[in-house]
ROKOLBA-441869 format. One record per residue (C-alpha): residue number from 0; chain; x, y, z. Coordinates in nm, 4 decimals, decimal comma. Layout:
ROKOLBA-441869
PADREN_NUM_A_X_Y_Z
...
//
This chain:
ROKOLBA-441869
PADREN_0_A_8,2751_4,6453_5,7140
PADREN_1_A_8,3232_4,6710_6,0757
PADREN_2_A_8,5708_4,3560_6,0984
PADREN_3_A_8,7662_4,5631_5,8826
PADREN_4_A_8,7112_4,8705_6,0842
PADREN_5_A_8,8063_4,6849_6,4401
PADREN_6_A_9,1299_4,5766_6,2476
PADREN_7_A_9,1921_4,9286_6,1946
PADREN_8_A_9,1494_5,0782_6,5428
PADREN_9_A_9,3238_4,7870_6,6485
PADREN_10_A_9,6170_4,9136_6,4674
PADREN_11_A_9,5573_5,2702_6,5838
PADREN_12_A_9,5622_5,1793_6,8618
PADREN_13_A_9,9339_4,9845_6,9083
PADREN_14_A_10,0534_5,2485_6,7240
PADREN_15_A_9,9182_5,4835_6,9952
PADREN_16_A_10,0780_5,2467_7,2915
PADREN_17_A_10,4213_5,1944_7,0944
PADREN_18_A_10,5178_5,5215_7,1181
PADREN_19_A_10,8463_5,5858_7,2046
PADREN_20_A_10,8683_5,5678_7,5909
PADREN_21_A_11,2045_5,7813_7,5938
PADREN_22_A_11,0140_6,0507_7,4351
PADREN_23_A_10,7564_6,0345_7,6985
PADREN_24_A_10,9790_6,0342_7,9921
PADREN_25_A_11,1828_6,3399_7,8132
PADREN_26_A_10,8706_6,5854_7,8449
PADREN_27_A_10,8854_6,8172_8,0995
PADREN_28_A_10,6784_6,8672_8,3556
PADREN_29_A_10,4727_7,1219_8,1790
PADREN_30_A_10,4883_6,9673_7,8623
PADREN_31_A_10,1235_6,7141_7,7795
PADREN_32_A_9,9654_6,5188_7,4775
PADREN_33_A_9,5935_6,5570_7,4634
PADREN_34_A_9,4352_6,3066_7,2402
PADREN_35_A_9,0492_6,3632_7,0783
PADREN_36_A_8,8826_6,1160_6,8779
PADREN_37_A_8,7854_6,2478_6,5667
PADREN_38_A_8,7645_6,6254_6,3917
PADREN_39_A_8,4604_6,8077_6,4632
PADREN_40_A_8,3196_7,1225_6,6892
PADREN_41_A_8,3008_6,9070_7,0539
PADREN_42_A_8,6280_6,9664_7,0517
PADREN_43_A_8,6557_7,3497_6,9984
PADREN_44_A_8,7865_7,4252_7,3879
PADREN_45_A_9,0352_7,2647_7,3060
PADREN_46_A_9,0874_7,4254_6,9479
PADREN_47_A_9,0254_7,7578_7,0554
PADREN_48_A_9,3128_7,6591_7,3332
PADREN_49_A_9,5280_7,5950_7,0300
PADREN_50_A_9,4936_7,8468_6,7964
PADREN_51_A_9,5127_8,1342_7,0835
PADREN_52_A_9,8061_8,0357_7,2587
PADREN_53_A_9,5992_7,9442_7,5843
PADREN_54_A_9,8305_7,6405_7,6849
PADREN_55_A_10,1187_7,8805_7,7027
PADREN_56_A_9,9291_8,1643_7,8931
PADREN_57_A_9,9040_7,9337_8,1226
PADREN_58_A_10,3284_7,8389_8,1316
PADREN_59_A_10,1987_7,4797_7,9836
PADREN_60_A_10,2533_7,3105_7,6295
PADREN_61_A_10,0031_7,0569_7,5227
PADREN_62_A_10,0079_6,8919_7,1867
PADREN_63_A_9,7132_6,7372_7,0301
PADREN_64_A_9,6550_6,4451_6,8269
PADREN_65_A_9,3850_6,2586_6,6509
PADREN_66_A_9,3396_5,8840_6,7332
PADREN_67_A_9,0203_5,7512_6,6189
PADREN_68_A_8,7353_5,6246_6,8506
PADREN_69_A_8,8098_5,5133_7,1759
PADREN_70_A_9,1928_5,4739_7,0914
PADREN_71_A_9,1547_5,8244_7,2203
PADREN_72_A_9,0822_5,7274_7,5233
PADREN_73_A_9,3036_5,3765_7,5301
PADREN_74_A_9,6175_5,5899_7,4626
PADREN_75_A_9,5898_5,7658_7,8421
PADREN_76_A_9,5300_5,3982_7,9513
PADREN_77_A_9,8049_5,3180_7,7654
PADREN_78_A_10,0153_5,6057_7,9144
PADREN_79_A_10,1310_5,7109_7,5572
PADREN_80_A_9,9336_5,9875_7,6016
PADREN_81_A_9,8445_6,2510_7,9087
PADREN_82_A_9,5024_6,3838_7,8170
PADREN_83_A_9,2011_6,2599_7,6480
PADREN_84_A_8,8520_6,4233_7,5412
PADREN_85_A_8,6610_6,1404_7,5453
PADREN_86_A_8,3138_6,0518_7,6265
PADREN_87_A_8,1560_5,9787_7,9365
PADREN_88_A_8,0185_5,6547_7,8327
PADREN_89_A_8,3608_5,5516_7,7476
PADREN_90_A_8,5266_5,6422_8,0447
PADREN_91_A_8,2103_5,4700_8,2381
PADREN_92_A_8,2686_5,1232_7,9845
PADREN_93_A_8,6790_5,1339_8,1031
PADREN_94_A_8,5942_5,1750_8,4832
PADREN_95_A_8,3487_4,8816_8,4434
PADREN_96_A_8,6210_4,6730_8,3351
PADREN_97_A_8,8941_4,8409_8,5752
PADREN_98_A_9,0655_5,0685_8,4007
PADREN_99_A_8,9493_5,4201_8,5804
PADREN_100_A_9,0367_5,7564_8,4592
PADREN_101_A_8,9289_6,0964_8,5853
PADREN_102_A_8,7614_6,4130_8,4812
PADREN_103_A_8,8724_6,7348_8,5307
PADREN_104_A_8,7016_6,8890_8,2940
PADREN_105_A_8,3629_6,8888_8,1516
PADREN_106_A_8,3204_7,0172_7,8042
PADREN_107_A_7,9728_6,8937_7,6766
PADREN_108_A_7,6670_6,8317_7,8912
PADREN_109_A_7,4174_6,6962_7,6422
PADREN_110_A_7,4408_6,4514_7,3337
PADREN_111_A_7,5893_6,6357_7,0587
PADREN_112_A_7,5738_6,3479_6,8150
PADREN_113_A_7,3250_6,4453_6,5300
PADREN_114_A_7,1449_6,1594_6,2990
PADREN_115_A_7,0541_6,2611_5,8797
PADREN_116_A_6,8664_6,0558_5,6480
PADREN_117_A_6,8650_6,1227_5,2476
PADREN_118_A_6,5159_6,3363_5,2097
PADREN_119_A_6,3784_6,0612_4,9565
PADREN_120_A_6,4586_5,7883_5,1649
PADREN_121_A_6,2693_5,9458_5,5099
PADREN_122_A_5,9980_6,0941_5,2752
PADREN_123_A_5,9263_5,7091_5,1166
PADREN_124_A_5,9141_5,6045_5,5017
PADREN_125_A_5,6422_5,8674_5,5950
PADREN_126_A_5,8653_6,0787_5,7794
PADREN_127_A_5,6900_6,3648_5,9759
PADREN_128_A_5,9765_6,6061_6,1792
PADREN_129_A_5,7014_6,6971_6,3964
PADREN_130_A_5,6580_6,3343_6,4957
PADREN_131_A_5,7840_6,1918_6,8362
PADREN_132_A_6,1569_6,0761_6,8487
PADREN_133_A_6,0061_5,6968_6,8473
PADREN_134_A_5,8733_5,7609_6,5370
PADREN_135_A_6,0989_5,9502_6,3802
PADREN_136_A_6,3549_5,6603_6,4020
PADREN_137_A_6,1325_5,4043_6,2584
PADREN_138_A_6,2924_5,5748_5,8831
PADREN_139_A_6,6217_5,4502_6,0234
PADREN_140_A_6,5732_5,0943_6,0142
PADREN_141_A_6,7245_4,8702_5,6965
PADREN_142_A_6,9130_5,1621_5,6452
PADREN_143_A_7,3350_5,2258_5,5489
PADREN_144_A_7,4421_5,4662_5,8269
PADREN_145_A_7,8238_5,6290_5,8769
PADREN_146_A_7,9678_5,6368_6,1886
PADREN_147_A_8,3020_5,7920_6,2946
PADREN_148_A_8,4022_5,4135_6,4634
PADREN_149_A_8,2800_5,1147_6,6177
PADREN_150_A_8,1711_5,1640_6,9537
PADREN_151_A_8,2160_5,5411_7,0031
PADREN_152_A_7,9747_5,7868_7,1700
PADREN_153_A_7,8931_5,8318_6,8154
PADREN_154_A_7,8336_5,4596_6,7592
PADREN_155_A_7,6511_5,4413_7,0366
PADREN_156_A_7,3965_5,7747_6,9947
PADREN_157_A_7,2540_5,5574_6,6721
PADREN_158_A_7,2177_5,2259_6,8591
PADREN_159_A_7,0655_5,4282_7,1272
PADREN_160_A_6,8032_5,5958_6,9181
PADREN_161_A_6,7339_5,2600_6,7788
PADREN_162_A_6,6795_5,1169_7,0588
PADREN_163_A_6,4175_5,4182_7,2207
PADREN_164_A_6,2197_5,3289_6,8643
PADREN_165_A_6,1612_5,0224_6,9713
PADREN_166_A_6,3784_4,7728_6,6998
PADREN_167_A_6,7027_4,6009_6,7401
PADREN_168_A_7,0076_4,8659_6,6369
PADREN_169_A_7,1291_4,5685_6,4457
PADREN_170_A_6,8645_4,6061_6,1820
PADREN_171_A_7,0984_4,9341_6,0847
PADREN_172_A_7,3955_4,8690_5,8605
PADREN_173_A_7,7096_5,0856_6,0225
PADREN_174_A_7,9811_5,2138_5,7377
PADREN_175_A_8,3091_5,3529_5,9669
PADREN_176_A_8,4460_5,6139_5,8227
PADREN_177_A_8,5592_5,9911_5,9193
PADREN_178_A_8,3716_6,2536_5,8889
PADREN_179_A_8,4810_6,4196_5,5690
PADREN_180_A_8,4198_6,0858_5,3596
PADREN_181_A_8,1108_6,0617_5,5258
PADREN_182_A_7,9687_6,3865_5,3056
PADREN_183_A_8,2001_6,2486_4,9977
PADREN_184_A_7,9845_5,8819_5,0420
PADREN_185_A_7,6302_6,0631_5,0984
PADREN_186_A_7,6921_6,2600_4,7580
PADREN_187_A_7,7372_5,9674_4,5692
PADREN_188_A_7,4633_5,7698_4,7733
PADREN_189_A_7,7024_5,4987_4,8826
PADREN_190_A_7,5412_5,5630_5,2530
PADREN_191_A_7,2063_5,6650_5,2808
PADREN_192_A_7,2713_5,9009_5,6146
PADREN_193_A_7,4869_5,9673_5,9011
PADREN_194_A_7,5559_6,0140_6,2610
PADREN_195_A_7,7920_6,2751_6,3487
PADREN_196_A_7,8054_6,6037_6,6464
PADREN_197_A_7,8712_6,9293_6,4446
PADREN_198_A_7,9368_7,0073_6,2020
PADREN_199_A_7,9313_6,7369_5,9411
PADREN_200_A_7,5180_6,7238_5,9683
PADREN_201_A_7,5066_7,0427_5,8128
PADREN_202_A_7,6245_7,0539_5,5131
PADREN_203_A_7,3769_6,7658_5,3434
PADREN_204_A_7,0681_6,9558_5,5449
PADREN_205_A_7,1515_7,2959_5,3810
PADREN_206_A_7,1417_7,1370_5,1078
PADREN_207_A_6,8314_7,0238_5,1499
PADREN_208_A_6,9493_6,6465_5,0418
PADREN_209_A_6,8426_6,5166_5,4538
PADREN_210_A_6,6470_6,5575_5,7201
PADREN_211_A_6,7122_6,5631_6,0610
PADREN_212_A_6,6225_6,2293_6,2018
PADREN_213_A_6,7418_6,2889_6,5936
PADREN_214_A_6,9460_6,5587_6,6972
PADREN_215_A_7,1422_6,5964_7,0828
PADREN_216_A_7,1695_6,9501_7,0986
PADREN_217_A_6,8181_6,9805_7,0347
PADREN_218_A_6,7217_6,7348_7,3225
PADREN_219_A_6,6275_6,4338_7,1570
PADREN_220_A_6,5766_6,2566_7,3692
PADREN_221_A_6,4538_6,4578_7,6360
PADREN_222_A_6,5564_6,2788_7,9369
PADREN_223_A_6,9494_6,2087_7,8685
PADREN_224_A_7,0601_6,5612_8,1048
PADREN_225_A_7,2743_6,6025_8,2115
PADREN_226_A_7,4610_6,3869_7,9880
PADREN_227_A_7,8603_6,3600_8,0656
PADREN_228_A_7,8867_6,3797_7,6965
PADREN_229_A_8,2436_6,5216_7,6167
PADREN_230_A_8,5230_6,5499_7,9087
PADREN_231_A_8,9009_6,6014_7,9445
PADREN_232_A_9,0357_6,3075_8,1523
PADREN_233_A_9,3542_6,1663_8,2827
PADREN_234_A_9,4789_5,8984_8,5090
PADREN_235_A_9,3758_6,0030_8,8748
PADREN_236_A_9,7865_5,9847_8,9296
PADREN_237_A_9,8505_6,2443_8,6892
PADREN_238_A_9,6796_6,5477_8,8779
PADREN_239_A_9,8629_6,3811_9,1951
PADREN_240_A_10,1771_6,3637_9,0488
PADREN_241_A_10,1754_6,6767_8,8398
PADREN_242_A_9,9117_6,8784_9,0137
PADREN_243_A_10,0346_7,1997_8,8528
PADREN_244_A_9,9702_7,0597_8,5141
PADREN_245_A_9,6217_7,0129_8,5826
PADREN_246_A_9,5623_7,3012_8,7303
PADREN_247_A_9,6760_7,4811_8,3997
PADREN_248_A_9,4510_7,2671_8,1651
PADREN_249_A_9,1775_7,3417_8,3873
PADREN_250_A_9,2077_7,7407_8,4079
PADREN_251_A_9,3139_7,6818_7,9836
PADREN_252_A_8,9981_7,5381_7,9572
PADREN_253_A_8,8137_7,8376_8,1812
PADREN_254_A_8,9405_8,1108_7,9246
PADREN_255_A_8,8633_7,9179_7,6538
PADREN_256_A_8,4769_7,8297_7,7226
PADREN_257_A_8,4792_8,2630_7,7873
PADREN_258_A_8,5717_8,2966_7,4343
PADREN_259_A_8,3383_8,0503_7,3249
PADREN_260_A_8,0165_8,1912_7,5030
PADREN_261_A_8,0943_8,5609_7,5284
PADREN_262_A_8,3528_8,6205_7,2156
PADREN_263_A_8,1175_8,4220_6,9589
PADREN_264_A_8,2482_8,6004_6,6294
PADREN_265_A_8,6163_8,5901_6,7800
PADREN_266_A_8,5378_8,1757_6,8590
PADREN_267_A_8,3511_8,1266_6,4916
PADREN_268_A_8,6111_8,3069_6,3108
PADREN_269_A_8,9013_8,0871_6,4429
PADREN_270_A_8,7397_7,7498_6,4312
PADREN_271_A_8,5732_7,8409_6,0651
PADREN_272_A_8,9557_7,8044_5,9575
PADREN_273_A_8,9427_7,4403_6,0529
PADREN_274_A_8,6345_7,3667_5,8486
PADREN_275_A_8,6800_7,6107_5,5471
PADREN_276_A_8,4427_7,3761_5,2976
PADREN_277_A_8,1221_7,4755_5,4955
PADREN_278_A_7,9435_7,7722_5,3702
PADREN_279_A_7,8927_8,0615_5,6463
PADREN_280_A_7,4772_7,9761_5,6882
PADREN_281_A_7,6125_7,5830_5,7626
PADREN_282_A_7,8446_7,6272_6,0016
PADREN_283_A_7,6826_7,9181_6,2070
PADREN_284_A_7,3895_7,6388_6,2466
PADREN_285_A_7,6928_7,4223_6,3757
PADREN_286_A_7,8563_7,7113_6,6027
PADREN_287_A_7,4929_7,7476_6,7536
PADREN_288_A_7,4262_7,3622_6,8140
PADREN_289_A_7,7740_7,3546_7,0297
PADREN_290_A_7,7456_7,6939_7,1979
PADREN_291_A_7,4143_7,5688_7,3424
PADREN_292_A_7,5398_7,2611_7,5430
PADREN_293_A_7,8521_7,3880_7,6426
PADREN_294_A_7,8353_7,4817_8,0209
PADREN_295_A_7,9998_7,7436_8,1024
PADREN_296_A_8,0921_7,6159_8,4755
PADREN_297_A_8,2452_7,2948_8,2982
PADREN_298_A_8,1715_7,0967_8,5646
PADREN_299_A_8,0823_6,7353_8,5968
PADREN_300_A_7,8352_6,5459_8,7914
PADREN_301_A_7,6923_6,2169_8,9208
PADREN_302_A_7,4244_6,2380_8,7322
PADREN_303_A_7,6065_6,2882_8,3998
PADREN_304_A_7,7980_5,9778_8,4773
PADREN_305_A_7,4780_5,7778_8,5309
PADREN_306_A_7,2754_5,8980_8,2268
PADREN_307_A_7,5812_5,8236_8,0501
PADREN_308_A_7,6183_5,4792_8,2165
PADREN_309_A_7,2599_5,4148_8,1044
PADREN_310_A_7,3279_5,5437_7,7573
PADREN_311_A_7,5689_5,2519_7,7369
PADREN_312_A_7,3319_4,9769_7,8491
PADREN_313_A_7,0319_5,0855_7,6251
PADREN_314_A_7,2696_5,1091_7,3352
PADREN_315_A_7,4333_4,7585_7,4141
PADREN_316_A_7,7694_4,8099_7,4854
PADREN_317_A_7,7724_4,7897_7,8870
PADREN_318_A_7,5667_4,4799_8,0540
PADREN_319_A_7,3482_4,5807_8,2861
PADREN_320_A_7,5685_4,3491_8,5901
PADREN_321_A_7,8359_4,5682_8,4848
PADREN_322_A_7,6820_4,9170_8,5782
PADREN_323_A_7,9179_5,1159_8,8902
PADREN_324_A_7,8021_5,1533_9,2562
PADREN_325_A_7,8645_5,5200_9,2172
PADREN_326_A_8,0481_5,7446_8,9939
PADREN_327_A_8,1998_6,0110_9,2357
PADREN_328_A_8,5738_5,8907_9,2493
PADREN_329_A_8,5362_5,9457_8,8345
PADREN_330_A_8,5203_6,3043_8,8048
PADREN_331_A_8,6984_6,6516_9,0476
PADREN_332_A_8,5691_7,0040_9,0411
PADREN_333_A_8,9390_7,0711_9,1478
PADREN_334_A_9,0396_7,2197_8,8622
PADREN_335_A_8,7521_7,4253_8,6654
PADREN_336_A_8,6627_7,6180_9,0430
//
């Protein structure tokens, strides 16, 4: 299943680089792409930016696309795109290997991935919510869990937690799909759970078909924070070249993380739109999860980077030779002061 899945983002992804260069070079100078990985609430600056004109307050246009899993991210490398919100642990895995970006923005300071189990399955493994993360994992293992694609910070949260519980991540089988077959699959019990940040979690836990197995947002676990979880980054030559540009995406950002934290019902009413099959009690549960690690300075930090850099070696995808000498030519303050 994931050979199949790495032959799709593969194909994502050269779609992503073989985008017309002439159409590139014919933007103008206020004119971006900003690429997220998947559909869900980590990305609701950048929604909110959408739906309320804020790229144009702020004499910019920005279009955003979908491209799945780090292809996200590879489509800046690429150049096809200007913008990515990608994780910190993938921007740490690219500078590892050479291939450094730069924050200017940071969105989510804490996991925000969420892990569910179907209630029978954790209640035949002894499953106690009160129990310590360690042991809360132990229902995970032998089981069919969906992930949004290989080798995302999604990917990677459920290897992690693995990992902290002491047994191998491989003893997990990984179905790729996005998010809205993910709830179609756990209906029909072709997975048996599911890794996702808000707010695909809560529609099978209103339900009362999971449990909660390990959630981000609520701190699990307790020492990943700061966590340089969600950012907006670009190649360091594109806030040199087009300083202007990222100036406006920063102060875009600013007015939207206001709305966010201080215009709740304004923020939940416009991103409700984008998820209209969760019921009001779900996706209020959802709206709280991402309000609470959203900072409002949107600022980055060493420490992020490192937590996130360890992150990636726990969970298997960085070798431990690989890790950076320091992390401070990955990230500016420039733009969110």
């Amino acid at each position: 299943m994931e050979t199949a899945t790495r032959r799709m983002a593969a194909a994502v992804f050269a779609a992503a680089i073989t985008m017309p260069a002439t159409a590139h070079a014919q933007k103008s100078a206020n004119e971006a792409v900003m690429a997220v990985p998947v559909s869900g609430l980590a990305f609701s600056l950048g929604y909110l930016a959408d739906d309320l004109n804020l790229w144009q307050k702020h004499g910019i246009k920005v279009k955003t696309v979908q491209i799945s899993g780090i292809g996200a991210m590879n489509s800046v490398i690429a150049g096809s795109t200007d913008f990515t919100q990608s994780s910190g642990s993938a921007v740490t895995r690219a500078a590892a290997r050479g291939q450094r970006l730069l924050g200017i923005v940071g969105t989510i300071n804490r996991p925000s991935a969420q892990i569910v189990l179907r209630k029978e399955l954790a209640e035949a493994a002894g499953f106690d919510p009160k129990a310590p993360l360690a042991k809360r994992a132990q229902a995970l293992r032998g089981r069919t869990i969906a992930v949004d694609a290989v080798n995302s910070v999604i990917h990677a949260y459920l290897r992690y937690i693995a990992t902290r519980a002491g047994f191998s991540p491989e003893e997990i089988r990984v179905a790729v799909m996005q998010p809205p077959n993910m709830l179609a699959a756990f209906q029909a019990k072709q997975i048996d759970g599911l890794t996702m940040a808000p707010p695909w979690v809560h529609g099978p836990l209103a339900a009362g078909t999971a449990v909660m197995i390990a959630s981000g947002p609520d701190g699990d676990p307790q020492d990943l924070w700061p966590f340089a979880n969600t950012m907006v980054a670009t190649k360091p030559e594109t806030c040199v070249k087009r300083k202007s540009l990222c100036e406006a995406v920063g102060r875009t950002f600013r007015d939207a993380v206001t709305v966010l934290l201080d215009r709740p019902d304004e923020a939940r009413a416009l991103l409700k739109k984008r998820y209209a099959q969760f019921d009001d009690r779900q996706f209020d549960l959802a709206m709280e999860d991402i309000r609470k690690i959203t900072p409002r300075d949107l600022l980055l930090s060493p420490a992020g980077f490192e937590n996130a850099e360890r992150f990636n070696i726990e969970a298997g995808l960085l070798k431990p030779e690989e890790k950076l000498k320091g992390y401070d030519d990955l990230f500016t303050d420039q733009f969110v002061r």
